[in-house]
N, C-alpha and C positions, 0 to 999 in steps of 0.2 A: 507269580506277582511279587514287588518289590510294595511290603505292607510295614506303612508305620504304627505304632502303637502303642496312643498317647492321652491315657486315660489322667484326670484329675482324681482325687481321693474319694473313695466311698466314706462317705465321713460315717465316723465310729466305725466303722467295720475295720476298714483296710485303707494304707496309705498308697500314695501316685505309686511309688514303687511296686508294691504288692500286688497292686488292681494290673501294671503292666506285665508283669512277670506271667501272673493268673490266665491274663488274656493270650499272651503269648503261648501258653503249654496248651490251652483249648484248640487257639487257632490253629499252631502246629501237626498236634493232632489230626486232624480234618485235614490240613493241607500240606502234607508236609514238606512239600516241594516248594512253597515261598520263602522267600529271603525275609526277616522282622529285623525292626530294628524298634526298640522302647525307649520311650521319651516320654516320661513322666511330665504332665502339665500341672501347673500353679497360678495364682491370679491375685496373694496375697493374702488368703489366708491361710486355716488349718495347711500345717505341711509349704509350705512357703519357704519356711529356711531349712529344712533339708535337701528340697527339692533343688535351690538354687545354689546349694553350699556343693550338691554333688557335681555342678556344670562347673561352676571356678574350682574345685580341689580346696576347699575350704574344709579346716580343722575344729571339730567339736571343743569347744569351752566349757567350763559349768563355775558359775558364782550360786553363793546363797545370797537371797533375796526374799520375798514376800508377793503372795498372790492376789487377787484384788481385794479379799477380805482381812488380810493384813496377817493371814498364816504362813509360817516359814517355811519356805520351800529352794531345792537344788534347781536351777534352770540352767539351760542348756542355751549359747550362741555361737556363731561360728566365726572364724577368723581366718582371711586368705592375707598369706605373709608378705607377697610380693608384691601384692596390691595396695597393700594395708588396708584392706578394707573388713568391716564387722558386717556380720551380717545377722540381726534380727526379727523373732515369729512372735509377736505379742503374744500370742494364744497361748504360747507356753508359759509364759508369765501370767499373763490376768488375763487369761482366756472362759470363757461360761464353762467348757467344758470340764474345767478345773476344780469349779464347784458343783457342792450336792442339791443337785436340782428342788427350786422354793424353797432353800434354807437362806440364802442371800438376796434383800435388799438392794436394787440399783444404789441408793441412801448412802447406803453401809460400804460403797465399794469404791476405790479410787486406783489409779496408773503407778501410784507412789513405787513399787515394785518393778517395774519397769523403768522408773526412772535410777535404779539402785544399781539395773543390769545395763544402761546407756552408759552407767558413769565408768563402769568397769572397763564398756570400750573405750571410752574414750582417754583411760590411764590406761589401755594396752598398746595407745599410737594411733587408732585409726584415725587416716585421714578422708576415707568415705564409709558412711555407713550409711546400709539398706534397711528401712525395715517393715517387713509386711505386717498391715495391720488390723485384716479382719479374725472375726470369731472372740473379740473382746465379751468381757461380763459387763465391761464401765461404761460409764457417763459422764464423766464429770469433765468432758473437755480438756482432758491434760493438765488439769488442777496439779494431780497429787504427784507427777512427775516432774511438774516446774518443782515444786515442795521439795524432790527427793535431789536436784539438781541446785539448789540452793535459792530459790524465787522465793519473796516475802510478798504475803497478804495481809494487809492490815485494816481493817474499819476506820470511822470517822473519829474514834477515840485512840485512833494508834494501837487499838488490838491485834491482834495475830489470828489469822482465819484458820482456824484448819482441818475445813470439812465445805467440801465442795458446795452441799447444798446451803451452803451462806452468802455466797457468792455475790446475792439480792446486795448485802449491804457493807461490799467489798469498795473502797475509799481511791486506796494506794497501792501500789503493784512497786517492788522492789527486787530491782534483779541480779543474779550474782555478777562479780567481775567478768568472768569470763562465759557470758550467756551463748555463744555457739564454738561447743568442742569440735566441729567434725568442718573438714574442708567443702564437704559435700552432704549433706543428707536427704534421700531418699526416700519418699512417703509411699509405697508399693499398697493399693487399694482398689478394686473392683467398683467403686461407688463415686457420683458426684456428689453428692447432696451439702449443700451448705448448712451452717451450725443451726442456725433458727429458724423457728417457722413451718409451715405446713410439710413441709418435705426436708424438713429440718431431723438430727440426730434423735433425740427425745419421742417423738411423733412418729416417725418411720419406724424407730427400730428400737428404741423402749419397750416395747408391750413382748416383742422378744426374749428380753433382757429382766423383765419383770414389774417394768413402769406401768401403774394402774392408771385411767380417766383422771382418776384425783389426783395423779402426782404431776400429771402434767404442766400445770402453770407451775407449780415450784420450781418444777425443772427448767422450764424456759426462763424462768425469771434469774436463776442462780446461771445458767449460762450467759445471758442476757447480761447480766452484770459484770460477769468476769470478763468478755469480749468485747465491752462497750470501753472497760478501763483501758485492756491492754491494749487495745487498737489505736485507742486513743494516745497512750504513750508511745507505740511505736509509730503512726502516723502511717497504720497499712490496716484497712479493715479486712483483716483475714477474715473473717465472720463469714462473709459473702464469698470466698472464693470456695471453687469447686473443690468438693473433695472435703471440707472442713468438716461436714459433719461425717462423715466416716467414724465408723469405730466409736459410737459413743459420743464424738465429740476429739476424738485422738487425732486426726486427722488436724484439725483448726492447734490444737495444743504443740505440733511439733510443728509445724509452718510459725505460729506465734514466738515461740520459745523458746527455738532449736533451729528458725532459719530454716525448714525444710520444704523441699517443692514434691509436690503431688504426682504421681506420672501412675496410669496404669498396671496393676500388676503384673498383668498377661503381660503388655507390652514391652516391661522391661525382661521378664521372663523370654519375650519369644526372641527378642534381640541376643542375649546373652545365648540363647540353645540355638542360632541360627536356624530358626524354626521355620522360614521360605525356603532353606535350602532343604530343609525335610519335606516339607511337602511338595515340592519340585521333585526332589529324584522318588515319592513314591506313587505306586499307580490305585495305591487306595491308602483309609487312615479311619484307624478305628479310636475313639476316644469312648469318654462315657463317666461317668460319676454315680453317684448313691439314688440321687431321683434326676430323672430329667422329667424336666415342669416348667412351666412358664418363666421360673425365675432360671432358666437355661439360658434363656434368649435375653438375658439382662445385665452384661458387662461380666459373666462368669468364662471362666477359662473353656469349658467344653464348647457352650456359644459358640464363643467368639474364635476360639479353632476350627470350628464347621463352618463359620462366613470366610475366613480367610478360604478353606479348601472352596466353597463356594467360588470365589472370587476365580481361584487357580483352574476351574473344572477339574478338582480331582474331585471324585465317589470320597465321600463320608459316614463310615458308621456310628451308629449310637448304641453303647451299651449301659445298661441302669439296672438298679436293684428293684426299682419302680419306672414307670413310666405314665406320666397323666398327661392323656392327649392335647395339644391344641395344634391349631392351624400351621402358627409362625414355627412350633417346633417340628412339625409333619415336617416343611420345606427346608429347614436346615437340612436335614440328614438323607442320606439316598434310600438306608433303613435304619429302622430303632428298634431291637430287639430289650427285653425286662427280662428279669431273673421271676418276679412275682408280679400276674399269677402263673407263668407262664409252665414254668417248670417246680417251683414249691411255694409254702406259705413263707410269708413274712418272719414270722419267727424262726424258721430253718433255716432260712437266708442270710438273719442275722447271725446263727450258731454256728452255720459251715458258709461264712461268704466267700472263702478261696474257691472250697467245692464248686459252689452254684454259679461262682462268675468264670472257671473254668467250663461247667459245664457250657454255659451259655454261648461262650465266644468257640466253643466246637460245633454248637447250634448253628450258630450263623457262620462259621465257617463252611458244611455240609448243605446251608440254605445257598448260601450265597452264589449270583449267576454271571459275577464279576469277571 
């Protein structure tokens, strides 16, 4: 058989690349007579711009800059020369996984850092940049990158704001000369959800992030203020468009601030990997990430790889560190095989997850009736 094999990242364990490589020596294994071909998938966040920097021949960069808690750190972007295009992974910047789990305040955290490494692309020439932008620690709506890009905040006494959650009694919005560096920018995200409101930034994906029941109305009210002014100045209610509330709030911040248009991660991902003509020439496709669970079937790259094959009738596998049943996920896949409980505990899975996701994908290569 002519098998693709296009697993998303086991986050914290192993990256796209890794989980496909992994998959590939189990599968081989067990069959050794098929043709593979890996193709690491992405959707926007964790692993987003390595992922897409290896399909264009994109060149590793590193600026120093600052994480969302405002500690100095080396980050990493990438740059395709002929394109001139940048290509940025927020997460590496003011990503949750950067900081030490409950020692950081949503409060305490802002994009400011990300706006330090935007500026960098945009004095290295680029005339498009990409940037995926899930796996944020922040909230603050792209406050602290407008800040880091030159935008003024001031109160009704002509103060100077400069701490997102002030936002409540934010006056005047003052923007630099030149407010859109890039010919083109790209907001690469898995999510619609608009800035406010019940399915708003704050409310969805604060309690994540570490927003309590109490912090919630500040927060809506400090976003609420900042998107009421600047919409109002630029005479375009980002607020409301899809995709805004992404990422904290990051989403509505680079559409506002930076002129940038929203488009699916995956989707620009699957355009760029010509990801129909993969699944066309293969007679099966094994994908798979860290848990597959309901939030599978919810704009995330493994998903939405299984509907497309759906769509194609080709056979789709699932493979996961976990697997928690439900319905809508049963009918994605043709099977879903778990690392745990299937073959070890959770904890060994985490210490050898090369081992175990090779073992697994020799599992179902030896099951399989394909």
């Amino acid at each position: 058989m002519k098998v693709l094999i296009a697993p998303d990242k086991f986050k914290g364990t192993l990256t796209g690349k890794e989980a496909a490589d992994c998959i590939a020596k189990g599968w081989g294994q067990a069959r050794p007579a098929d043709q593979l071909h890996t193709l690491p998938v992405c959707d926007g966040g964790d692993g987003f711009g390595e992922t897409l920097a290896h399909l264009v021949e994109a060149r590793k960069h590193h600026c120093h800059t600052m994480d969302a808690s405002g500690r100095p750190i080396r980050a990493g972007w990438w740059w395709q020369e002929t394109q001139q295009m940048a290509i940025i992974e927020s997460a590496t910047v003011i990503g949750l996984a950067r900081l030490l789990p409950r020692k950081c305040h949503p409060f305490d955290l802002d994009t400011f850092g990300l706006g330090t490494l935007i500026e960098k692309a945009a004095q290295k020439g680029a005339r498009t940049c990409v940037i995926g932008i899930g796996g944020s620690a922040t909230n603050d709506g792209g406050f602290g990158l407008a800040r880091a890009l030159g935008w003024e905040f001031r109160d009704k006494e002509n103060q100077s704001l400069e701490k997102w959650t002030s936002m409540h009694r934010l006056k005047t919005v003052i923007p630099p000369q030149a407010p859109h560096p890039f010919e083109k920018l790209i907001i690469a995200s898995d999510v619609d959800n608009p800035l406010l409101g019940p399915k708003g930034a704050s409310r969805i994906y604060g309690p994540q992030k570490g927003l309590r029941s109490q912090d919630m109305a500040p927060s809506e009210a400090s976003l609420e203020g900042l998107s009421m002014v600047v919409d109002h100045m630029l005479k375009t209610p980002y607020r409301h468009q899809p995709g805004a509330g992404a990422a904290g709030g990051l989403g509505y911040g680079l559409m506002a601030f930076l002129g940038g248009v929203a488009q699916s991660g995956f989707d620009y991902f699957a355009t760029r990997a010509k990801l129909d003509h993969w699944i066309a020439w293969a007679d099966l496709v094994i994908t798979g990430e860290g848990a597959l669970d309901a939030s599978t079937c919810m704009g995330k790259g493994v998903g939405a790889l299984a509907k497309l094959c759906q769509t194609s009738d080709t056979p789709c596998l699932g493979l996961g560190g976990i697997h928690k049943k439900t319905s809508h996920l049963s009918s994605l896949f043709t099977d879903i095989y778990s690392i745990c409980p299937t073959l070890t505990t959770p904890e060994s899975a985490l210490e050898k997850p090369k081992k175990w996701l090779r073992d697994l994908a020799r599992k179902a290569g030896e099951c399989s009736s394909l």
